[in-house]
C-alpha positions in Angstrom: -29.6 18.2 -34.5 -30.1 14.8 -35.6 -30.4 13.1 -39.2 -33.3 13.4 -40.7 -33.8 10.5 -43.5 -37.0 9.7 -46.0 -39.7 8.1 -43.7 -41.2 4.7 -44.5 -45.0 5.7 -44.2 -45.8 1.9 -43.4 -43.2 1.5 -40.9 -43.5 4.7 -39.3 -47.4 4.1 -39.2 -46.8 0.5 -37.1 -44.6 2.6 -34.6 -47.7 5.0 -34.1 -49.9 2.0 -33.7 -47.6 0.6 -30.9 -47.2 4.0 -29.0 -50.8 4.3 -28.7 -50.7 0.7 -28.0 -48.6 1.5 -24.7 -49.9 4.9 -24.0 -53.6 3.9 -23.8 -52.7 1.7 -20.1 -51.1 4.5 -18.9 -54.0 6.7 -19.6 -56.4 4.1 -18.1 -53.8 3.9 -14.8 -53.7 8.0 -14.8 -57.8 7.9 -15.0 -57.6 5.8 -12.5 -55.7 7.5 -10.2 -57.3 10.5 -10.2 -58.0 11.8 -6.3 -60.9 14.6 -7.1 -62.2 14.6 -10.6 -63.3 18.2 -9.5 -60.1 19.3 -9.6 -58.9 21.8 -12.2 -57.2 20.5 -15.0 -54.4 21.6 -17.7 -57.4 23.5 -19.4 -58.4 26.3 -17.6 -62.3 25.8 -18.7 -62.4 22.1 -17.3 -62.1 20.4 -14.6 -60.0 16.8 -14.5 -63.5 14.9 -14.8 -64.2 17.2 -17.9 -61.2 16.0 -19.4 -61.6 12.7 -19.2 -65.2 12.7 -20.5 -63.8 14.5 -23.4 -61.1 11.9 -24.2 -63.8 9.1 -23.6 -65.9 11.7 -26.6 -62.8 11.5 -28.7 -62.2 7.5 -27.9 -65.6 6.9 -29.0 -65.8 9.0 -32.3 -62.8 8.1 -33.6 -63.4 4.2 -33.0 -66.6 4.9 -35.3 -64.8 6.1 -38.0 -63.5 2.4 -38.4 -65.7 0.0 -36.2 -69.2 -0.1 -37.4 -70.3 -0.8 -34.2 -68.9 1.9 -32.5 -70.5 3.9 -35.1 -73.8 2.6 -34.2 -73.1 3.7 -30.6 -71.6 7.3 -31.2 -74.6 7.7 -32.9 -76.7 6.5 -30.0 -74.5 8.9 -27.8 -75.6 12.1 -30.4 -79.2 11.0 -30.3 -79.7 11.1 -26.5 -78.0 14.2 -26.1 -79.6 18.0 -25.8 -79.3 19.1 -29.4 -77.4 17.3 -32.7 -74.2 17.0 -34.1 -73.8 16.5 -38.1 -71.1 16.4 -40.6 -72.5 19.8 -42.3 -70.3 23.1 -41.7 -72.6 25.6 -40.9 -71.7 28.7 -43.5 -69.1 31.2 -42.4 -67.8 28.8 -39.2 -64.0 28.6 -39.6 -62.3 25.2 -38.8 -61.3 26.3 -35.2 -64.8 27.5 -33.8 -65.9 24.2 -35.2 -63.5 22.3 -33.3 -64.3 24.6 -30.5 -67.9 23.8 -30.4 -67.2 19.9 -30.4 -65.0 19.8 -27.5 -67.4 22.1 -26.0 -70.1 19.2 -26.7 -68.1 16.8 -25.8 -67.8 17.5 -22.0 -71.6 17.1 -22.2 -72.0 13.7 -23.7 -71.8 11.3 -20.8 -73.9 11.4 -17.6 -72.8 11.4 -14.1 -72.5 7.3 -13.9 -70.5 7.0 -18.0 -68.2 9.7 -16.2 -67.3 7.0 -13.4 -66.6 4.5 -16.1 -64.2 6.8 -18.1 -61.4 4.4 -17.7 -63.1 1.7 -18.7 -64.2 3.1 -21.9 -61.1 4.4 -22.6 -59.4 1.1 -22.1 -62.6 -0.7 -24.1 -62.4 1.7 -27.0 -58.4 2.2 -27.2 -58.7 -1.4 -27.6 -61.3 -2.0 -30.3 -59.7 0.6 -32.4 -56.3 -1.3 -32.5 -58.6 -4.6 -33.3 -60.0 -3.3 -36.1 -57.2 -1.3 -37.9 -54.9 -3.5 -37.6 -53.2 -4.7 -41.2 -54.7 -1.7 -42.8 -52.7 0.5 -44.7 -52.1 4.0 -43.3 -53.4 5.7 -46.1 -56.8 4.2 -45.9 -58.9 7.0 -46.3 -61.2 7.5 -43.4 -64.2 10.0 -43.4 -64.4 12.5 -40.2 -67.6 14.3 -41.3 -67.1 16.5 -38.1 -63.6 17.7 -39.2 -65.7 19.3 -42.8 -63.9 18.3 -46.1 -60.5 17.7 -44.2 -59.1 14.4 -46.8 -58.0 11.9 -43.8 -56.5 9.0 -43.6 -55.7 6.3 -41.0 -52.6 7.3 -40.3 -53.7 10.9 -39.6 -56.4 9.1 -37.2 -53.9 7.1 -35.4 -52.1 10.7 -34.9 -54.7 12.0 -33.3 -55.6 9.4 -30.6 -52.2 9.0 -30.2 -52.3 13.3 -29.7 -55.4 13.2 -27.8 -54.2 10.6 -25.6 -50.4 11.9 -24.3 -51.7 16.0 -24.3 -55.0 15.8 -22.5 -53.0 12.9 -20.2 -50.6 15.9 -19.4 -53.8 18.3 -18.3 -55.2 15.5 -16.3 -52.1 14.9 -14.5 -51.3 18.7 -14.0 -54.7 19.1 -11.6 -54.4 15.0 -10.3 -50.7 16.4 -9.3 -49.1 12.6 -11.1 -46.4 12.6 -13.4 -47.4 12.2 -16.9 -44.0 12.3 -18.9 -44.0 12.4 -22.7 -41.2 10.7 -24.8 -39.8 12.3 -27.9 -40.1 9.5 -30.3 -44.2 9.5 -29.0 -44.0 13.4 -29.8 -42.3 12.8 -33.3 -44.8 10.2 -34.1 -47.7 13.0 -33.4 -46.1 14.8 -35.6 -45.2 12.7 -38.6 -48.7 11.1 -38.6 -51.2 14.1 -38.0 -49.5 17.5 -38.1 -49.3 17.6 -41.9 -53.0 17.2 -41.9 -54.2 19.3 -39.5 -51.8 22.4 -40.4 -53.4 22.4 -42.9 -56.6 22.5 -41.7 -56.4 24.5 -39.1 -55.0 27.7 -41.5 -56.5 31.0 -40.6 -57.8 31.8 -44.2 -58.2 35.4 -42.9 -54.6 35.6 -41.5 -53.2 33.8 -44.6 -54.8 36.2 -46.8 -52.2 37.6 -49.2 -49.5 36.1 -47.5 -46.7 34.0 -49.1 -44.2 32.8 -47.1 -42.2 29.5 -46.7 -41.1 27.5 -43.3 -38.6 25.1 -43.2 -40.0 22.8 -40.1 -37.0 20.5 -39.0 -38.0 18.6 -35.8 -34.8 16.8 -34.2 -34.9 13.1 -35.1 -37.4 14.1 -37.7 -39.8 14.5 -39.0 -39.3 17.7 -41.5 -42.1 19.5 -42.9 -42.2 21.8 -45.7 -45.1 24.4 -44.4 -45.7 26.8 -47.6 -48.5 29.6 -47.1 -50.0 31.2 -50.5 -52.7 33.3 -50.2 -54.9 31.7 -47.5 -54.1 28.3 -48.3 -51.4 26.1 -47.3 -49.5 22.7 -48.1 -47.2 20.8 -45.5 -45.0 18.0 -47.2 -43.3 15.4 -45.3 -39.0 15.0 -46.4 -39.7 18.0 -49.5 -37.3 18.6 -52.0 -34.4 21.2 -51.2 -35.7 24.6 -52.0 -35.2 28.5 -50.5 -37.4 28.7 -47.8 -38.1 32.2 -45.7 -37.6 30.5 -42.4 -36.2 27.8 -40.7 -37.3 26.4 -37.0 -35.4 23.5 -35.4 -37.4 22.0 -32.4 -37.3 19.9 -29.9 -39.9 17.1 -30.5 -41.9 17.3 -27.2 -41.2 21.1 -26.7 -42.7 21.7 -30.7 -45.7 19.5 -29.5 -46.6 21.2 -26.4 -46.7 24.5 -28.5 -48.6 23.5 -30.5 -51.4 22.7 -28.4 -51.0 25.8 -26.5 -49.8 23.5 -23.2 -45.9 25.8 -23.6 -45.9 29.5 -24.1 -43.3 29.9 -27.4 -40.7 31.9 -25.5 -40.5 29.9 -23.0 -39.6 26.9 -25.6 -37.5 29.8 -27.3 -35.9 30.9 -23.9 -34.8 26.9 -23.2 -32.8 26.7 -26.5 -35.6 23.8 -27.0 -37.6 26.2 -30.5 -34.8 28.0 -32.5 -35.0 30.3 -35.6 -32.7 30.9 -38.8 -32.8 31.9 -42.4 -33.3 34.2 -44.2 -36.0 35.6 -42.0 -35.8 34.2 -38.6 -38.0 37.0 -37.0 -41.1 35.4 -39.3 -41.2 32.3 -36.8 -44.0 33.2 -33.9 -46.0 33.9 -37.1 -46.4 30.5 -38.0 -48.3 30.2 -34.9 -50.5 32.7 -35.8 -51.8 31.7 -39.0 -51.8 27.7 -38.1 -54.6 28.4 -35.3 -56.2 26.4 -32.5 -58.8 25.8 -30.5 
């Protein structure tokens, strides 16, 4: 495994910035390229044309989190569809049937002639969002009302295009039959910027009840993540001082990604040598999966 050193937040933040940069043509080319939008997809609920709608949804609410006129437009986007969208949790909906629901929505946001000008928008929203966030600092806090009371930050937004972007590029080109390949230093930049956020999140408080229980996340190349579970709530700290943890899992940066977004069954990834387990309790591993859930 590779040396893993104390991350530069700023630094690290720019190198997000400039694989989204690049990965944002390739998506527009992929788009593009696309011989029967009908096709299925990576997501066995949509087809290839559902997915990129949904990445168009995603292009267009996170540009209005930082582009006032994008926000003006999202909103025009909410208003003109069958039913609303708020900021307000209904009570008892956990973070994943919430995020459920809006990529549900999302499919349904753009009529038939937007859907032909996916790539376009893509291309015209990828674009404004660099525009207007560049020189910001990545700890800008930025307010994603449809996320709940998740704190974010720019960085963690950066994360999540850049997430967005190379995942849902993989389902597209799994029904288009085109190569989509993902680099590692893109899938550790995923994962610096956003995953300490949204594990958190996403926490099954149900799951997490009662449970304490340590994780000692060491992506090759970085970066390492302190996950700590205590009783249905959870904290994930980038570089964390040394301390007994109850397992360790050492990952492949791409294979860890995939995982995560359900796109790579765990023993496959375990199978490949690419996900391995140690410490104390290497057998707790697969349960980190369980109680950081998804959609």
């Amino acid at each position: 495994m590779g040396t893993v050193t104390t991350f530069d937040p700023v630094t690290e933040h720019e190198r997000a910035r400039a694989a989204l940069a690049a990965a944002i043509p390739r998506l527009v080319g992929l788009l593009r390229a696309v011989p029967d939008p009908d096709a299925g997809s990576g997501v066995p609920v949509w087809s290839v044309g559902d997915v990129g709608t949904h990445l168009a949804a995603v292009y267009l609410a996170y540009t209005s989190l930082v582009s006032p006129e994008a926000t003006t437009e999202w909103e025009d986007v909410l208003r003109s569809a069958e039913g609303t969208l708020t900021g307000e949790t209904p009570a008892g909906e956990t973070f994943v049937e919430r995020i459920t629901a809006m990529n549900a929505r999302s499919i349904t946001l753009f009529g038939r002639e937007e859907r032909a000008r996916t790539a376009d928008f893509v291309a015209e929203r990828g674009e404004t969002f660099l525009r207007v966030t560049e020189g910001l600092a990545p700890d800008t806090p930025v307010s994603a009302p449809w996320y709940g009371e998740v704190p974010f930050t720019l960085a963690t937004v950066t994360g999540l295009m850049l997430s967005e972007t190379l995942v849902h590029g993989l389902d597209i080109a799994r029904g288009a039959r085109l190569p989509w390949p993902i680099g590692r230093d893109e899938a550790r930049l995923v994962l610096g910027q956003s995953m300490p956020t949204m594990m958190t999140a996403a926490l099954d408080p149900a799951k997490a009840r009662g449970v304490r229980v340590a994780f000692d996340l060491a992506i090759e190349g970085g970066p390492r993540l302190a996950v700590v579970v205590d009783d249905g709530t959870a904290t994930v700290t980038r570089d964390a001082p040394p301390r007994a943890y109850d397992c360790r899992i050492v990952a492949d940066p791409v294979t860890f990604l995939l995982v995560s977004f359900r796109r790579t069954p765990i023993w496959k990834a375990v199978a490949s040598g690419r996900m391995r387990a140690g410490g104390r309790r290497p057998w707790l591993a697969p349960r980190l999966g369980r109680l950081v859930a998804g959609p």
